[in-house]
C-alpha positions as CSV (number, residue, x, y, z in Angstrom):
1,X,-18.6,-31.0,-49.8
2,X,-15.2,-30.1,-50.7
3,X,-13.0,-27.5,-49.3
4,X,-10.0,-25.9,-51.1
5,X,-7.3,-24.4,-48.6
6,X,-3.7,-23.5,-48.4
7,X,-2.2,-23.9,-45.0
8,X,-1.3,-21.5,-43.1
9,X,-4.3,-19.1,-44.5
10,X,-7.7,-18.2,-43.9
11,X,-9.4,-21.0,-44.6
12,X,-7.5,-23.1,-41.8
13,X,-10.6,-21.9,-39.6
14,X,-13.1,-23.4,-42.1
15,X,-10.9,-26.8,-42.1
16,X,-11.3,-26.7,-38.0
17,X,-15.3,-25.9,-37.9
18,X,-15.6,-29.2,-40.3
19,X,-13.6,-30.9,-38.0
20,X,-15.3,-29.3,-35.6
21,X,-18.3,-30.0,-36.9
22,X,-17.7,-33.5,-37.3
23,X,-18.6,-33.6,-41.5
24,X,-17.8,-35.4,-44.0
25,X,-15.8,-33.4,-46.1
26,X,-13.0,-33.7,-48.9
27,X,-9.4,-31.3,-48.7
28,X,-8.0,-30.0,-51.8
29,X,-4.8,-28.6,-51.4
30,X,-4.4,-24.8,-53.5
31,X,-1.2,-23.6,-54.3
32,X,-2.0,-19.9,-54.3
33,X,0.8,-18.5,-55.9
34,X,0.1,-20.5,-59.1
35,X,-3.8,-20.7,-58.6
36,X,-3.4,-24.5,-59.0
37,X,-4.7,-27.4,-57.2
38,X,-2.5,-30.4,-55.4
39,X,-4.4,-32.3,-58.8
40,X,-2.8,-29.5,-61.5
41,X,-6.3,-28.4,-61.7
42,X,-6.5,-24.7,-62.8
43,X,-8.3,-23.2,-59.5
44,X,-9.8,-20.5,-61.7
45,X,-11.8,-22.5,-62.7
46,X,-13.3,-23.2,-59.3
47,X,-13.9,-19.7,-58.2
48,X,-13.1,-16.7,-60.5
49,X,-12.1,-14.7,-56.7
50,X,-8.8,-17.0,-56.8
51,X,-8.8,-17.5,-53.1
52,X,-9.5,-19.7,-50.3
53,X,-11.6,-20.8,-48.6
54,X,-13.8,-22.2,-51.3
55,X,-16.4,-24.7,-50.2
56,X,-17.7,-27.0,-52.9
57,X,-21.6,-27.8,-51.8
58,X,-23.0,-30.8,-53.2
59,X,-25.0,-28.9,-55.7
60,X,-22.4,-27.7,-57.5
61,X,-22.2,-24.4,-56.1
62,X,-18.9,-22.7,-54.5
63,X,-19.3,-20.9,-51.2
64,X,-16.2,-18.1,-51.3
65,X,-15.3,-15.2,-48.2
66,X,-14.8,-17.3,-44.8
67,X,-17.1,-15.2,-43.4
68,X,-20.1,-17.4,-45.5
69,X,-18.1,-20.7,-45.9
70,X,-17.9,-20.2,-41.5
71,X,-21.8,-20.0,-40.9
72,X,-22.5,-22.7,-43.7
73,X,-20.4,-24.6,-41.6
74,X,-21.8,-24.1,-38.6
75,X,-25.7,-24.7,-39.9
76,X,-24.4,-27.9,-41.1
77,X,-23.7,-28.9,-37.5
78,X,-25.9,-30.2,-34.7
79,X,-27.7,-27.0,-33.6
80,X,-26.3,-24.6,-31.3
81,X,-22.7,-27.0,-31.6
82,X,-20.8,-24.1,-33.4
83,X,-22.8,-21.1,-33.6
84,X,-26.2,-20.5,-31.3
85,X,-29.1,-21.4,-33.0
86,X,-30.9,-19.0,-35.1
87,X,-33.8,-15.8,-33.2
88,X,-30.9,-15.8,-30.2
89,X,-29.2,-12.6,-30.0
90,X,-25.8,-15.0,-28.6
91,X,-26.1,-15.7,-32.8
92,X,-26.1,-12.2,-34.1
93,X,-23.0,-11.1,-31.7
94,X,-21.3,-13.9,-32.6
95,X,-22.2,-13.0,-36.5
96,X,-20.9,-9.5,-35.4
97,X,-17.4,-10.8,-34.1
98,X,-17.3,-12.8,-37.4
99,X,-18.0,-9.7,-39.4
100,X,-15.4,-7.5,-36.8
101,X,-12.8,-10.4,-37.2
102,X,-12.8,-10.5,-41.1
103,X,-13.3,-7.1,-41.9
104,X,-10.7,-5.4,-38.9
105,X,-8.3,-8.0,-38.3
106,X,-8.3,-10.0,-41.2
107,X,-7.9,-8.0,-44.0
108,X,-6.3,-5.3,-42.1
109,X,-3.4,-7.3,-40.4
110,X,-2.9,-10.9,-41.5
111,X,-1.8,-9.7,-45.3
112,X,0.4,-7.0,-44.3
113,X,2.0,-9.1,-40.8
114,X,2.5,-12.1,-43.7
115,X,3.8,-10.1,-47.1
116,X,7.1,-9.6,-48.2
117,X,6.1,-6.2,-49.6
118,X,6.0,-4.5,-45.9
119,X,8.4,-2.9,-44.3
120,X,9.2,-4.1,-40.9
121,X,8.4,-0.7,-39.6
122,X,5.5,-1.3,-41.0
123,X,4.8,-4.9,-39.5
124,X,5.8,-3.3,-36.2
125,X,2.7,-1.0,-36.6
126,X,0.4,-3.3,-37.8
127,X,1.0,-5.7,-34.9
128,X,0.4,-4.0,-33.0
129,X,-3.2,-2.4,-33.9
130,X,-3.9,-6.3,-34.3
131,X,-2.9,-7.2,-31.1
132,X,-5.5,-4.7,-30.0
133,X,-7.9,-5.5,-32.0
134,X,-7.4,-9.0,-30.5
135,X,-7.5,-7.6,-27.0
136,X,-11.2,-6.6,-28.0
137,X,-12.2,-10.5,-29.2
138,X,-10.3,-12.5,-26.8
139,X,-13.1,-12.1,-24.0
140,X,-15.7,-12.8,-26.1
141,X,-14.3,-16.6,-26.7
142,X,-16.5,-18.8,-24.4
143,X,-17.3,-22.4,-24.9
144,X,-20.9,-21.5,-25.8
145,X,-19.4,-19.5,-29.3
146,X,-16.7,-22.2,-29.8
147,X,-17.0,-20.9,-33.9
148,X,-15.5,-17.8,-32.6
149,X,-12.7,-19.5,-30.9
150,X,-11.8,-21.1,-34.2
151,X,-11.8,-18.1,-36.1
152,X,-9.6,-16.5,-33.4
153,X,-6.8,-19.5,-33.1
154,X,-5.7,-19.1,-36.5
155,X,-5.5,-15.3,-36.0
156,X,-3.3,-16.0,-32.6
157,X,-1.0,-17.7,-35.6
158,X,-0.6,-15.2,-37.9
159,X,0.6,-12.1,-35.2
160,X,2.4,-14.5,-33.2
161,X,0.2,-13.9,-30.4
């Protein structure tokens, strides 16, 4: 496998789970603002989305949206290490807190909390409906859905929580 990430963005939680997850995995470095890799290889050509996280599989095919890149992570792992293992409802809510943390708090808060196109008035705002939207995961983080925690941390790092 091989991951593409920028630091400091989504895919940080993928980079922890395969840490996590203890795999064998290579880093590629993406330079987002150009769409080129640490190697000066045009990352359009790796994924026509233009973002990370992009996980190379072995078979050639490129995983995109953290929110599949997470749970191919997690079936990788020993069973019930990252995720609970599958006909357990403890999977599905966790799969719903993925869903709630992409969709709500992702795409909602990290771009504008991070952009230089927002006004602070603005940032003010959306801090603080992420901070409540984070007030609504936080208890769900137990050591049994450790793959939640690490899509939380990185969140905690964006809204300076």
């Amino acid at each position: 496998m091989k991951l593409y990430f920028s630091p400091f963005a989504c895919s940080l939680a993928a980079r922890i789970a395969i840490y996590e997850a203890k795999l064998d995995c290579e880093f590629v470095r993406v330079n987002l603002n150009k769409k080129v890799t640490e190697s000066g290889i045009d990352f359009w050509t790796i994924t026509d989305k233009g973002k990370v996280s992009a996980l190379a599989l072995d078979s050639g095919r490129v995983l995109t949206e953290n929110f599949a890149v997470l749970q191919y992570i997690a079936d990788q792992a020993a069973p019930g290490s990252l995720i609970p293992v599958e006909d357990r409802e403890d999977r599905y809510e966790v799969i719903s807190w993925l869903s709630f943390v992409t969709s709500e708090i992702h795409k909602m808060g990290v771009y504008p909390l991070a952009s230089p196109h927002f006004s602070n008035e603005m940032k003010a705002i959306t801090n603080e409906l992420v901070q409540r939207q984070l007030t609504l995961v936080t208890p769900h983080c137990k050591i049994e859905t450790i793959f939640l925690e690490i899509l939380v941390s990185p969140m905690s790092i964006y809204s300076g929580r």
